[in-house]
C-alpha positions as CSV (number, residue, x, y, z in Angstrom):
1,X,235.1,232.0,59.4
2,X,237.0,229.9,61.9
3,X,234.5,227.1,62.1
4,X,235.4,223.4,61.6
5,X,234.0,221.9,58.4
6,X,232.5,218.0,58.6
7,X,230.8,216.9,55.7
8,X,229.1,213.9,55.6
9,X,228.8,211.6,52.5
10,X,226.3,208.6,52.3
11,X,227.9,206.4,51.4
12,X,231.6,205.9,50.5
13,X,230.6,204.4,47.2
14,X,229.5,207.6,46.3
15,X,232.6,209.8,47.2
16,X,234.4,209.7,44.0
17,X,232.3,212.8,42.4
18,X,234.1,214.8,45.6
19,X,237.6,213.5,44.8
20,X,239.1,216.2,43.1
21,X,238.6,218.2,45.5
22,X,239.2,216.1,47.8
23,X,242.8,214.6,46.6
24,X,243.6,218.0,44.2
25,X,242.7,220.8,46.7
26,X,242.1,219.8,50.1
27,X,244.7,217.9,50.2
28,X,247.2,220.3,48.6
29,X,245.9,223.6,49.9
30,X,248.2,224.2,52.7
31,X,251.4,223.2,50.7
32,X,250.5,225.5,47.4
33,X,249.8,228.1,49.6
34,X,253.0,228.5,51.7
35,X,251.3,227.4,54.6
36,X,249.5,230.4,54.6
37,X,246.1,228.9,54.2
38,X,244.6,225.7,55.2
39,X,241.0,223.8,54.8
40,X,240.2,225.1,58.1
41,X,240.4,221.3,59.7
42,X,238.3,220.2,57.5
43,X,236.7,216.5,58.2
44,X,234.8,214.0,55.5
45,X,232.6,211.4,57.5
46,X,231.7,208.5,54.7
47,X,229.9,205.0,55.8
48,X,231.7,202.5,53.8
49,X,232.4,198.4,53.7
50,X,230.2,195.4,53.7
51,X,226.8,195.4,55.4
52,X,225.8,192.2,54.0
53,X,223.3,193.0,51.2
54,X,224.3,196.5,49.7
55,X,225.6,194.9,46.8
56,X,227.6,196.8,44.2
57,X,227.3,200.5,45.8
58,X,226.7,200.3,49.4
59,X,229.4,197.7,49.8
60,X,232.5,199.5,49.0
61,X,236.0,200.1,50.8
62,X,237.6,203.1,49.0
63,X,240.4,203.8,51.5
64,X,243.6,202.7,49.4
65,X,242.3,205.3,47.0
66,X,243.2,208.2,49.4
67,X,246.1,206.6,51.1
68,X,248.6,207.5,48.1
69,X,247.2,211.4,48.6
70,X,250.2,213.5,51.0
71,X,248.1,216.1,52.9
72,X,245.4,214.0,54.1
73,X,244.8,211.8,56.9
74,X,242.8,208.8,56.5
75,X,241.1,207.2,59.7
76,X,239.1,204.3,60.7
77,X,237.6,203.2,64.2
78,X,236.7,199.5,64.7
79,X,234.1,199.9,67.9
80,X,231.9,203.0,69.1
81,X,234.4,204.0,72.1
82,X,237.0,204.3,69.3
83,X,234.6,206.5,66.9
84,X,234.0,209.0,69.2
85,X,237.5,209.1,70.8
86,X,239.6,209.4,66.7
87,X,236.5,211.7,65.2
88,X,236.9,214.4,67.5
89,X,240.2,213.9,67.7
90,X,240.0,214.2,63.6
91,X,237.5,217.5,63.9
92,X,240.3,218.9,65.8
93,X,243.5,218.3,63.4
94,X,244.3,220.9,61.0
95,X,244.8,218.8,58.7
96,X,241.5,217.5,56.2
97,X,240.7,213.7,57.4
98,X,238.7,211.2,55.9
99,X,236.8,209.5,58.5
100,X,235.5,206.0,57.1
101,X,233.0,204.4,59.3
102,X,232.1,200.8,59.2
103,X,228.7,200.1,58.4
104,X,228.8,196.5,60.4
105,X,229.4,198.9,63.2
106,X,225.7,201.1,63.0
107,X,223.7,198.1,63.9
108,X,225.9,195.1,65.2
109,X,228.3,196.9,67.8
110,X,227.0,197.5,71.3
111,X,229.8,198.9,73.4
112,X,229.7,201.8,77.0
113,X,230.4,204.9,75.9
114,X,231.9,207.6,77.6
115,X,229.4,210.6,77.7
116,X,232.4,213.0,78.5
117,X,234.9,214.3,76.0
118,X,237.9,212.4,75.1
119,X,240.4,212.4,72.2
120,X,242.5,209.1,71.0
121,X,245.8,210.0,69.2
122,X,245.9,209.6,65.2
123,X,248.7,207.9,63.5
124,X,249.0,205.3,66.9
125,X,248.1,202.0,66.2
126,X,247.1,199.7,69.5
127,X,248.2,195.9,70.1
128,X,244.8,194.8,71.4
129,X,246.0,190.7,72.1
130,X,249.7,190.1,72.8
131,X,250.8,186.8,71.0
132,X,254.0,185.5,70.0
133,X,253.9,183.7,67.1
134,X,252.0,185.5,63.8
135,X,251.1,189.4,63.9
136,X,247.8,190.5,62.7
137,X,247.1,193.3,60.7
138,X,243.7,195.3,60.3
139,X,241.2,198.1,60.9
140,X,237.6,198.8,61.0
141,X,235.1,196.0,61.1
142,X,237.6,193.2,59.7
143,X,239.0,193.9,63.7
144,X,236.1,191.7,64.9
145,X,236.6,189.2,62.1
146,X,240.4,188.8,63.0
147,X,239.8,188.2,66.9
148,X,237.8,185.5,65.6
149,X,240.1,183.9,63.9
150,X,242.8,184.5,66.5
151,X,240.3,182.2,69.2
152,X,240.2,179.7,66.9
153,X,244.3,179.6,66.1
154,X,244.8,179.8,70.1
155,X,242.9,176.2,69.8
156,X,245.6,174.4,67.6
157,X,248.4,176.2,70.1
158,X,248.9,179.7,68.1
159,X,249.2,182.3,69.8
160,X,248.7,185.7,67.6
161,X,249.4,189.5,68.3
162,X,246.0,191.7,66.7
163,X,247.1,195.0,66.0
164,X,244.6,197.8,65.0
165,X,245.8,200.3,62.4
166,X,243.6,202.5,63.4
167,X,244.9,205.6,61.4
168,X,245.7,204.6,57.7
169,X,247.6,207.7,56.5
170,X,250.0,208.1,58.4
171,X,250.5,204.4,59.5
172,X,252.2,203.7,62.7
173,X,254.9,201.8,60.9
174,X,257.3,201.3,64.3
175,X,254.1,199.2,66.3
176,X,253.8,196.9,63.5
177,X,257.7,196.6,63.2
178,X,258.2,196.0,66.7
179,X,255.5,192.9,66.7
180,X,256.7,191.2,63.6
181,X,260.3,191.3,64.8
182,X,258.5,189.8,67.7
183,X,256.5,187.1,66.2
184,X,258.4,186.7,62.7
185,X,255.4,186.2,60.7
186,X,252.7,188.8,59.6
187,X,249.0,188.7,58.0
188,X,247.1,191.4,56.9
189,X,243.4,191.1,56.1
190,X,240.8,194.0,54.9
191,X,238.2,194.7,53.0
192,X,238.7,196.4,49.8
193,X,240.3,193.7,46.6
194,X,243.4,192.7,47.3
195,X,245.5,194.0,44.7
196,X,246.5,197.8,45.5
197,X,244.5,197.5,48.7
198,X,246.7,198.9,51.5
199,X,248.0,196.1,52.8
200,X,250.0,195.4,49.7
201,X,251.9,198.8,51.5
202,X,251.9,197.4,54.8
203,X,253.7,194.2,53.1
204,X,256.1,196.2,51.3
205,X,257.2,198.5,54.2
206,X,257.5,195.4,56.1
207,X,259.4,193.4,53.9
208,X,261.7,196.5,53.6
209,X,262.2,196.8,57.4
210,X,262.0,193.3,58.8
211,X,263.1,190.9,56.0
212,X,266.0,189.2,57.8
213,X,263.5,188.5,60.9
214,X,260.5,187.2,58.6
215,X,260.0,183.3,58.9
216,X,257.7,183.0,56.1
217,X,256.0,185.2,53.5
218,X,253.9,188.3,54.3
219,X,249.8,186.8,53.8
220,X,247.2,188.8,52.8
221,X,243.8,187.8,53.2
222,X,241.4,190.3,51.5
223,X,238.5,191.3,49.2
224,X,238.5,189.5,45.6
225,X,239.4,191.4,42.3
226,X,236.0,191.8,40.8
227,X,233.3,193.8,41.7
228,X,231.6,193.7,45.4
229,X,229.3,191.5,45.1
230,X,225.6,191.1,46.1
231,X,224.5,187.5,46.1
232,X,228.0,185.8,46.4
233,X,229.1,188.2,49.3
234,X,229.6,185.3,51.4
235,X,232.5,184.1,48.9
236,X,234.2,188.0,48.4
237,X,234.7,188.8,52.3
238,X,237.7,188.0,53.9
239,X,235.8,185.3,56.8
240,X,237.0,184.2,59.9
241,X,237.9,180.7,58.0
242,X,239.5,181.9,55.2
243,X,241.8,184.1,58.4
244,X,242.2,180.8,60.0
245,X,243.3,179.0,57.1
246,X,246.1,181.8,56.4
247,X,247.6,181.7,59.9
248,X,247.5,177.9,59.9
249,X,250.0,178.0,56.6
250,X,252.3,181.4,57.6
251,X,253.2,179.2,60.9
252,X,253.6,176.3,59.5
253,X,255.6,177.4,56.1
């Protein structure tokens, strides 16, 4: 009917009865069709990640799941200015997007918000602190998390580049490159358990691309491999100390 579709689902936990269509048609409809159809720009809005006592299924980060689908975009801000900007800029790609927005974000961000409209570019990830000797790796909430950590490490002398992914599928992979040829070290930190999370991509593409300029192993600081927690949150999340502690032993390995 030439309208643009956005669904919303509360919350990401509870996306997976959507998937198949989400991953098996949506996904898949332009391709099987020759390019002669298309999900009409379709865009999937889903809350997701820690909010500090949602426990087992209001806690969850999803997003690897849908990075190994071709045909969708996958998309997540890390401040207000940035939400607006990449979810209009998602309503008007052709292409279905899931938008994951950090819960952290509804009640803890406070940041001036252009009333007019403006698009950011997908798939261009932004260096938001210049450093030079470990690259920093993230999206959504964990961006505040990082820049924590990065304060901290520019205590002890250590000067770190914060990059924010920004758009998950497809990556920016040159950005990234570019820094860690820079700085010769890398950390990646997020959310979601760390084994099969999207960093462990991150890690491989840059080990693929950078591995004569790495100084020390690729870190990954992330979620835990059991279910999200409710009462031991504090231990699952990927905190500013356990950061700290990562970028203290890439720079000095």
């Amino acid at each position: 009917m030439g309208n643009r579709a956005i669904a919303e689902i509360q919350f990401a936990d509870y996306i997976y009865p959507a998937f198949d269509q989400i991953v098996n048609e949506a996904a898949k409809f332009r391709y099987r069709s020759g390019n002669q159809f298309n999900c009409g720009g379709l865009t999937i809005r889903a809350p997701y990640g820690a909010v500090g006592h949602g426990g087992h299924y209001h806690s969850q980060s999803p997003e690897a799941f849908f990075c190994h689908v071709p045909g969708i975009k996958v998309v997540i801000p890390r401040s207000p200015r940035q939400a607006k900007g990449l979810l209009l800029s998602c309503i008007r790609d052709p292409n279905p997007v899931v938008f994951f927005e950090p819960k952290w974000l509804y009640r803890l961000a406070v940041e001036e918000v252009p009333e007019h409209d403006y698009m950011l570019p997908l798939s261009e990830a932004e260096v938001i602190r210049q450093g030079s000797d470990i690259t920093l790796v993230g999206w959504g909430a964990q961006l505040s998390v990082m820049e924590q950590a990065c304060n901290e490490a520019e205590k002890d002398g250590i000067s770190c580049e914060l990059i924010d992914l920004k758009t998950l599928l497809p990556w920016d992979k040159e950005t990234v490159e570019a820094s860690v040829r820079k700085t010769g070290r890398v950390l990646i930190s997020h959310e979601a358990p760390v084994t099969g999370g999207f960093g462990a991509e991150i890690s491989a593409s840059i080990v693929e691309r950078c591995f004569l300029r790495l100084e020390a192993p690729v870190a990954r600081v992330c979620g835990l491999d059991t279910p999200f927690p409710l009462v031991f949150e504090p231990f699952y999340m990927p905190t500013k100390n356990k950061i700290l502690d990562a970028i203290k032993a890439t720079v000095n390995y």
